[in-house]
N, C-alpha and C positions, 0 to 999 in steps of 0.2 A: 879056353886058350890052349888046354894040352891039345884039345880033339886037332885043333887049326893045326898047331906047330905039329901033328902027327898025320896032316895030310890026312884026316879019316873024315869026310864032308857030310858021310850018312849020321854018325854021331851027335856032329856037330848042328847036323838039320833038326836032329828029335832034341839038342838040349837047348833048341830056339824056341822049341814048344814050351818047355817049362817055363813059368810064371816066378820071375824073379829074378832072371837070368842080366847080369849085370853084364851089359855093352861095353860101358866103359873102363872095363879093366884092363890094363896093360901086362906086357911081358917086361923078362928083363931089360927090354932095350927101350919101353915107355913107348910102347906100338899098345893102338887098341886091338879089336879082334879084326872091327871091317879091315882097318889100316893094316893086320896082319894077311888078312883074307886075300886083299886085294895083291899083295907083294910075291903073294906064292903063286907060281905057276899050276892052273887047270882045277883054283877056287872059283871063279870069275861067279859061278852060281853061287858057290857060298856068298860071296860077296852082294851079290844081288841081294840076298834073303837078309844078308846082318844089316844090308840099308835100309832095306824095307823095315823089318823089325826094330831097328832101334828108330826109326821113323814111327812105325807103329806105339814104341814105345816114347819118343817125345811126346807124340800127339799124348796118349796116354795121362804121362804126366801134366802137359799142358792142362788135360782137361778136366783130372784130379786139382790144379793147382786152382783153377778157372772154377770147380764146385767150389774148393774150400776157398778162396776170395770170396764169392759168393755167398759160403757157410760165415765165412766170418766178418763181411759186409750186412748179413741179418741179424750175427750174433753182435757186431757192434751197436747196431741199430737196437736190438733187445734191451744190451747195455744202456743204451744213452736213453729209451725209454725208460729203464729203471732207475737211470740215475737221476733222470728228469722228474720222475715218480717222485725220489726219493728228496732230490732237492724240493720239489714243491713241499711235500709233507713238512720237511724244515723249515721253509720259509712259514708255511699256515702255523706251524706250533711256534718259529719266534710271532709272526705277527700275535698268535694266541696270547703268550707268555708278554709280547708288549701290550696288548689290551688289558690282560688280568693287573699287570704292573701300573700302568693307567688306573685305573681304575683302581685299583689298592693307593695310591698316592694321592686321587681323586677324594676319597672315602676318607683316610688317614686326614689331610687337608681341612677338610669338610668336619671330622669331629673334634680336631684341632683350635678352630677357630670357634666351633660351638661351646666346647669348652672355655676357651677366653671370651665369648659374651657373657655364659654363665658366670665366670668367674667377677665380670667388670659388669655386671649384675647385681649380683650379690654385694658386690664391696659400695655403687652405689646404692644399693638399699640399707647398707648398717650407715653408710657415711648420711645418709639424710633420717635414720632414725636417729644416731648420735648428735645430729642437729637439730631435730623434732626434742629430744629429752632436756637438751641444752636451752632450746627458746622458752619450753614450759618450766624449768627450773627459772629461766631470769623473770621470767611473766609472775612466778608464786613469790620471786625475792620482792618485785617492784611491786605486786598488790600485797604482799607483807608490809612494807615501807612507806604506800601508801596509807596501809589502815593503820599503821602505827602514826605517821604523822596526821590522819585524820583523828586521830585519839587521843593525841597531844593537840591538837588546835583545841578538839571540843574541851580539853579540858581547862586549857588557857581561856577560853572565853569563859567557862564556869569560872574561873577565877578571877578574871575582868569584871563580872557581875558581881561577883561576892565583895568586892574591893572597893566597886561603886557604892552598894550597897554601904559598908562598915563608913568609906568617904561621906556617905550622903549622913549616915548617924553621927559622925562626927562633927560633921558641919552643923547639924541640929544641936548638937551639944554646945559648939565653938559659941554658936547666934545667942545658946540661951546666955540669958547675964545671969540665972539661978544655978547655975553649976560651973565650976571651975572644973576644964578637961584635964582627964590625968591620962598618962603613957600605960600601952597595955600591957599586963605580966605574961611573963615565962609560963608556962600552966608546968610547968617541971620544977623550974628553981625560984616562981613567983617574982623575981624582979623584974624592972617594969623595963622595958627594951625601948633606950632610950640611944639616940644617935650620938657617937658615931658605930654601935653594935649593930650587925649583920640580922636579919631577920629570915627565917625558912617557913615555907606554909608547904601540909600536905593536898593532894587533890580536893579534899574539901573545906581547902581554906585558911584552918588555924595554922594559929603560927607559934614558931617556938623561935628560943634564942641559938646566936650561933656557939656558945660554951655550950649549950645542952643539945643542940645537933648532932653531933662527935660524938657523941654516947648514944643515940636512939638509932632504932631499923626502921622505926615507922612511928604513927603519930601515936601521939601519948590519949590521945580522945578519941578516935575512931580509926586506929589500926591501919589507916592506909599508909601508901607512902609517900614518902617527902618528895616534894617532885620539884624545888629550887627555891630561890630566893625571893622574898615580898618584894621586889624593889620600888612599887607603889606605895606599900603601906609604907614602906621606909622614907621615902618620898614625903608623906603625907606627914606625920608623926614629924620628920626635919622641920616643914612650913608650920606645922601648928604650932612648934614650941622655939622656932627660930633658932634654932639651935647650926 
């Protein structure tokens, strides 16, 4: 700008040469160089050369601007490949991370419910052995029960027979006219067990009276035990003596 405002056009030629030469800077009055160039009298060449030149350097920048759109139309492109890169790799590690999760819920699921068969398993197998133990305890009560009441029949009919039997000697005795029947004794207190006294007989038979029952554990003649009342003999002994 001094070279113009100094009328010096050779200066001003060789500082159009140098590289970096700013066009656009103004004077005091907000003139560029051409705009100054052109207002002086006998620049009209200068003026030529700062069109050209700062045409030269439009173009310049234009084409500086023109690479770096260019620079930065491939470096966007690099970007958005990388970040396309980058999103896919995110997406394949959540899909990764949702399969592993799948599959860990899968798996968890899976031993979960293996665990409550085993468990509803196991409680079925104690609930039908506690019912296995329960039938063979009632099955041992009810053949206890049974052989107990088969062991009191058998011995009621041993006693049946023994009863008929003393009935059938007594009826022989009643027939004979050579013997007057007498009532039979106590084998404990001897007196003769005559109605209306209670009579006891042990499983094989004999009998005792009901005062001397109260006082015995078992039979006074052959140690077994009293096992209730004659009510036959008693029976018989009433008809014989009408009593």
């Amino acid at each position: 700008m001094c070279a113009i405002d100094g009328s010096r056009q050779n200066a001003a030629k060789n500082l159009l040469l140098v590289e970096g030469t700013d066009f656009q800077q103004t004077n005091s009055w907000g003139r560029t160089l051409l705009q100054q160039a052109r207002r002086l009298c006998g620049m009209g060449e200068l003026a030529e050369l700062l069109e050209d030149a700062e045409n030269k350097a439009e173009a310049a920048k234009i084409e500086i601007a023109s690479s770096n759109a260019e620079q930065g139309v491939e470096d966007m492109k690099a970007r958005l490949e990388k970040l396309q890169t980058s999103e896919n790799q995110r997406k394949q590690k959540q899909i990764q991370e949702c399969e592993e999760q799948y599959k860990q819920k899968v798996d968890n699921e899976k031993k979960e419910h293996e665990e409550k068969v085993q468990k509803y398993l196991e409680s079925m197998e104690s609930e039908f052995r506690s019912k296995m133990l329960n039938i063979e305890q009632e099955k041992e009560e009810e053949l206890s029960e049974i052989t107990e009441s088969a062991e009191f029949l058998a011995e009621t009919e041993d006693i049946k027979e023994k009863i008929k039997k003393i009935q059938s000697k007594i009826n022989e005795i009643i027939s004979s006219p050579k013997k007057v029947p007498s009532a039979p004794e106590c084998p404990v207190c001897t007196n003769e067990m005559l109605p209306p006294l209670k009579i006891f007989n042990c499983a094989n038979g004999h009998a005792v009276c009901e005062n001397c029952r109260t006082k015995l554990d078992s039979c006074p003649k052959c140690r077994e035990n009293i096992v209730g009342r004659a009510t036959e003999l008693e029976n018989f002994i009433q008809n014989v003596f009408e009593i």
